[in-house]
N, C-alpha and C positions, 0 to 999 in steps of 0.2 A: 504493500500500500504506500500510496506515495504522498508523503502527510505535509511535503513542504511545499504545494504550488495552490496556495490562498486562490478560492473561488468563492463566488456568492450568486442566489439567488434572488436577493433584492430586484427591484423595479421602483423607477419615480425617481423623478429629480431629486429629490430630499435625500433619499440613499443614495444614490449616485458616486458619491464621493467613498464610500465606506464600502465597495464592491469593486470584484473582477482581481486582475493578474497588476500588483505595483509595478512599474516604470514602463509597461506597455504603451501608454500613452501619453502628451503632455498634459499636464493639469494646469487649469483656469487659477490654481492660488494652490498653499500647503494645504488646503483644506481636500483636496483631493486624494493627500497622500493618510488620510487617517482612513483606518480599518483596510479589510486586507491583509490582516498580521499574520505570518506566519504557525500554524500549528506543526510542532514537534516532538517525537518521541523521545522521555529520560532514558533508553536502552542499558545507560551506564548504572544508572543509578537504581535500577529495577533487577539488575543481574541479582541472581537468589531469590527474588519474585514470583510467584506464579503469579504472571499476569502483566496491565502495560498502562504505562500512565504516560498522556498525551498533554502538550502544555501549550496551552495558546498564550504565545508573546505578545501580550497589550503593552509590555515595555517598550515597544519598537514602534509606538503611536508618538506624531510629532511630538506632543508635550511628554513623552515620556511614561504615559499611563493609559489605563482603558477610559479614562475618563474623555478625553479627547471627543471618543463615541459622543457621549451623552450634552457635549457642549455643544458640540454641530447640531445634535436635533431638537436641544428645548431652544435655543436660539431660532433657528431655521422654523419651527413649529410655531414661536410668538411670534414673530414677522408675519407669518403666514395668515396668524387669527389674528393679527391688528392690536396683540395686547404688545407687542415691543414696536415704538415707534423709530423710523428713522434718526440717528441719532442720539439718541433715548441714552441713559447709563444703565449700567447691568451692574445691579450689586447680587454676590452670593456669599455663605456661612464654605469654606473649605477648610480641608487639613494639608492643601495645596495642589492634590491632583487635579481636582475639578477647576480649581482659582486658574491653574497654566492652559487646562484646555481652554476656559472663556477667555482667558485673555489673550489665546490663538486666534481664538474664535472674533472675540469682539476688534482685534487687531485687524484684519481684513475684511469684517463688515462694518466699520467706523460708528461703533460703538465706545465709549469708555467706561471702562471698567473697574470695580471697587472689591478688591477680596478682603474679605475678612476671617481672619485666622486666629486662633490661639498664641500664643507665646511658646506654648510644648511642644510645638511640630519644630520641623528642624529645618536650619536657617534657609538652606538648600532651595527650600520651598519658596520660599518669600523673595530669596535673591533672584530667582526664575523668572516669577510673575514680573518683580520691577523689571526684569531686561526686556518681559516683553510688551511695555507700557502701562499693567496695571500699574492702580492705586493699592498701596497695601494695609489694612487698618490692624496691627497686631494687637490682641485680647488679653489683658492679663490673664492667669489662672487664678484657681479657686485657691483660699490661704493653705498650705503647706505642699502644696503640689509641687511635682518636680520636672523641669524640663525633659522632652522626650516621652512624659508619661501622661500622654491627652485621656479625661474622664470623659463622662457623659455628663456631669457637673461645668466642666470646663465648656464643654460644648452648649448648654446653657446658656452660658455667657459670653459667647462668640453670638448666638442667634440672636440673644438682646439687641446685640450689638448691630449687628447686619438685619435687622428690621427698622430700627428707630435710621439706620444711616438711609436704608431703602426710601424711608417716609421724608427723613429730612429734604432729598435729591430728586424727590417725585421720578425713585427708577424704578425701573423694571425687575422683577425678584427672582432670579432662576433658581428656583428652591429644589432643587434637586431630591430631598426626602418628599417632595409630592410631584412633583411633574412626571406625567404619564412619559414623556419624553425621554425619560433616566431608563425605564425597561424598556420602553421602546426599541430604543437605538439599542439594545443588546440582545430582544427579542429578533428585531427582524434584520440586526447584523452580526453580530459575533455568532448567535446561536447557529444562523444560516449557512455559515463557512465554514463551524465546527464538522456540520453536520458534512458540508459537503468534501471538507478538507482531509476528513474520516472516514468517508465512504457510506458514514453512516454506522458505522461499528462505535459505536459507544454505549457500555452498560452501565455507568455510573457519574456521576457528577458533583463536584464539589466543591463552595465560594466560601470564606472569610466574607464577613459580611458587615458593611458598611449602612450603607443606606437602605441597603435590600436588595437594588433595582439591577445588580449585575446577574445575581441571584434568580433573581422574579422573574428575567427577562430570555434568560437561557434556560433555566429549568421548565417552563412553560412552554416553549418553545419546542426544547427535547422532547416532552410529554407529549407534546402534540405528533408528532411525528412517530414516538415508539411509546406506550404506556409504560411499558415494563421498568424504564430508565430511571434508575433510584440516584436520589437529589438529595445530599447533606448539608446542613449548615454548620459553617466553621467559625467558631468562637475560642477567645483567650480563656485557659483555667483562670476560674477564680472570678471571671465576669459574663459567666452563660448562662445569663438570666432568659436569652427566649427559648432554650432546654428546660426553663425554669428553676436552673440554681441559684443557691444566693450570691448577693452581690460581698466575696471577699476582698477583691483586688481592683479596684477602680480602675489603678494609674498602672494599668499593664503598659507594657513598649512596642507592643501592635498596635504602629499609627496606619491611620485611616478606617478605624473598624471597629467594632468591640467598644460600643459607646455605651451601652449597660444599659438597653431600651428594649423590654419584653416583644411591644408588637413597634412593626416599621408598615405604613399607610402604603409601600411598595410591594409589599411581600406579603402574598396569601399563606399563611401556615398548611393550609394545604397543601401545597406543591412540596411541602418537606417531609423528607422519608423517615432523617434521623438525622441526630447534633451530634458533634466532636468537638473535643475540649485541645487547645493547645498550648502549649506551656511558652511564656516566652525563649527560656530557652533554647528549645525543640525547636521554636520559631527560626531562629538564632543561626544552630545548629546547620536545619535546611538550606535557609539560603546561603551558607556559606560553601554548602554542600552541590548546591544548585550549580554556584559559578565555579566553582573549583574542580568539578566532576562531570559538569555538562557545557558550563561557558557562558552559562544564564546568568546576566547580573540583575536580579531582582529583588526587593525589598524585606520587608519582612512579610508582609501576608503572604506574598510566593513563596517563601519557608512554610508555613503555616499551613499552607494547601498540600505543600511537596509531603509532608509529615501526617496528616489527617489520611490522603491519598495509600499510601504506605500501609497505613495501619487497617486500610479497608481492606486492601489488599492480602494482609496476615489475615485478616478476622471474620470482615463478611461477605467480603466478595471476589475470593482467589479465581486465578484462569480469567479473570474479566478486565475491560480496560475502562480505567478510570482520566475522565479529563479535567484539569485544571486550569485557573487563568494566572499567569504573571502580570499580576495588575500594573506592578510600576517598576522605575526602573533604579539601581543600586545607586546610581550618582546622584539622588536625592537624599542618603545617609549619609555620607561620607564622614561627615560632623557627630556623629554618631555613634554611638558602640557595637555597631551593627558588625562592620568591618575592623575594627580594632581589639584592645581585651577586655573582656568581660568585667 
């Protein structure tokens, strides 16, 4: 099976950009060059495995993450319904991913753009978005919290923040934890090229989970296509409160995800088969494992997946192939203990 030549399904303008073979043709702006990403087999890293884990590179998206997706379509989708005016400012709540994709995004539709982020996300993030014209509004944290370790408390106080600035600028809100837009663009892109990038061979699936909507949008998607396709949500030990544990560990170091919110307004508990717990170290671990053993440089939740995936693998679902996403990519920690000692 030949898992590295990205096709898609998609139709419409609006996908356009997020389908077909990259550099085949020229493209109208970068905004062309997002989705499309590569899916690839860990072979290395599954040796002693029964069975195969498939890893779809959202790192290799221009800002660097699968968010990229989701900036093109709530953008592209408000223009469309007349609630984003020509012009208009686009403020959003990010942990950075989402912030670099609108600010790709709002960079070549002459929008200006407002992120607002935490102070616990890593610098990386913030110096990004300024290079690519955002505004950056950074949140303090909740009292004794520790850089690198974003809560759902924290995030709190980032959405404060990024509503009353929405209200101040009379902008536009790309709220990513409600815009159909966020599954959307994963529904009828990432899932559509998994599916065809695979052949179609996929008997499991598994996201760390953020907002929901990477989740929502692929797992729904798979279902649609095979029923049988068993869909886990990936959560930090210590904060898998929508498995229903208690909340031990707020300030785990899986940024972008694991914000200690039972239900997300993106994600049907429905579509979920079963949760997995991971440790930040194991997180840690993976990704370092990722790039050292396969050439992956990707974050911590691509650790996080690599490690949930693994243990489906030993536990419940041997002989089967399981697919992950590398949501973002490694040169966003740098500043970080990701790649340094523990």
């Amino acid at each position: 099976m030949d898992t590295h030549s990205p096709t898609s399904d998609c139709d419409g303008d609006r996908l356009a950009a997020m389908s077909g073979d990259r550099g085949t043709d020229t493209g109208d702006s970068v905004l062309s060059a997002i989705g499309g990403t590569p899916l690839v087999e860990l072979g290395r890293l599954t040796r002693g495995l029964d069975g195969r884990i498939l890893a779809k590179l959202e790192n290799l998206n221009p800002g660097g993450s699968k968010k990229d997706r989701i900036a093109l379509r709530m953008i592209e989708d408000a223009e469309r319904s007349g609630d984003l005016r020509a012009g208009q400012t686009v403020v959003e709540l990010t942990s950075g991913n989402t912030g670099t994709g609108l600010a790709i995004v709002c960079a070549v539709t002459g929008h200006p753009f407002v992120a607002v982020m935490s102070e616990g996300n890593s610098t990386e993030r913030a110096q990004m978005m300024r290079a690519l014209g955002a505004e950056v509004v950074l949140v303090h944290q909740e009292e004794g919290a520790r850089r690198g370790h974003v809560s759902g408390h924290d995030l709190d106080l980032v959405e404060e923040a990024a509503s009353r600035i929405a209200a101040e600028r009379d902008a536009f809100r790309a709220d990513q934890f409600h815009l159909e837009g966020n599954s959307a663009a994963h529904r009828d892109g990432t899932a559509s090229e998994i599916w065809q990038q695979s052949h179609g061979e996929v008997d499991v699936f598994c996201e760390f989970v953020g907002t929901g909507g990477t989740f929502a949008g692929i797992a729904m998607s798979l279902k649609g296509r095979q029923a049988s396709i068993s869909c886990y949500v990936v959560e930090p030990k210590g904060a898998a409160v929508m498995a229903g544990q208690p909340l031990d560990r707020p300030g785990h170091r899986i940024q972008g995800g694991g914000y200690s919110k039972s239900t997300l307004p993106l994600l049907d508990p429905a579509l979920v088969d079963g949760y997995l717990e991971v440790s930040d170290a194991d997180a840690i671990d993976g990704a370092r494992r990722l790039a050292r053993e396969e050439g992956i440089f990707g974050g911590f939740s691509g650790g996080a997946c690599l490690v949930a995936a693994e243990r489906l693998l030993r536990e419940r679902h041997p002989g089967q192939t399981v697919v992950i996403v590398i949501a973002d990519s490694g040169m966003k920690y740098l500043s970080t203990d990701l790649w340094g000692a523990d």
